[in-house]
N, C-alpha and C positions, 0 to 999 in steps of 0.2 A: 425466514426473515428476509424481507428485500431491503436492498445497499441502493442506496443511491448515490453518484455520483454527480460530482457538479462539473458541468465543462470543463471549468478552470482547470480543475482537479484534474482531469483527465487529458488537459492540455501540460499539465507541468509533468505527468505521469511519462506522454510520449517523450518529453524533452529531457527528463532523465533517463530514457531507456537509450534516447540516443547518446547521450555524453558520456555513459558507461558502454557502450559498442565501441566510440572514439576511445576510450582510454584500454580497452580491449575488447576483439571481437569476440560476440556470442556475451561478454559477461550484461550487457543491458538488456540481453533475454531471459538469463539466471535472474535478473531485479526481478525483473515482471512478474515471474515464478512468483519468486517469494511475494510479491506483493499481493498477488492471487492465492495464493495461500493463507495470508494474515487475513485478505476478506473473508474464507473460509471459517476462520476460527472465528473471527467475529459474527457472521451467521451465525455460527451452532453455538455462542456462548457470549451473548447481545451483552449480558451484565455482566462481564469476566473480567473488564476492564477498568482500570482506575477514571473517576472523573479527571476531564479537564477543565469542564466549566458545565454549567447550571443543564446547558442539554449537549455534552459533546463528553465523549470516554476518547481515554487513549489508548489502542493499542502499537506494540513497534512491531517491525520485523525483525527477524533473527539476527540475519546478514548483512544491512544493509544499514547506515545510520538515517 
């Protein structure tokens, strides 16, 4: 299955990566992990997830709110 990403998205993704490096180093590397991981699981299990609305599922990450 392909993820697509929206700019936006991937503009707020760099901008939490850095504000967690600022609140400690290395941990806005650990988000990313994990954020690359939940895409992972959404890949391999597209419908695993609770809807959020009529075309959008949610899924979270573990670690991270």
């Amino acid at each position: 299955m392909n993820i697509h990403i929206l700019s936006c998205a991937e503009q707020e993704l760099a901008e939490a990566v850095d504000y967690y490096n600022e609140q400690c180093p290395g941990l806005g590397y650990e988000f990313a992990a994990e954020v690359n991981n939940t895409l992972g699981r959404i890949s391999s299990f597209p419908d695993a997830w609770p809807h959020f609305s009529d075309r959008t599922r949610r899924c979270m990450t573990n670690r991270f709110p």
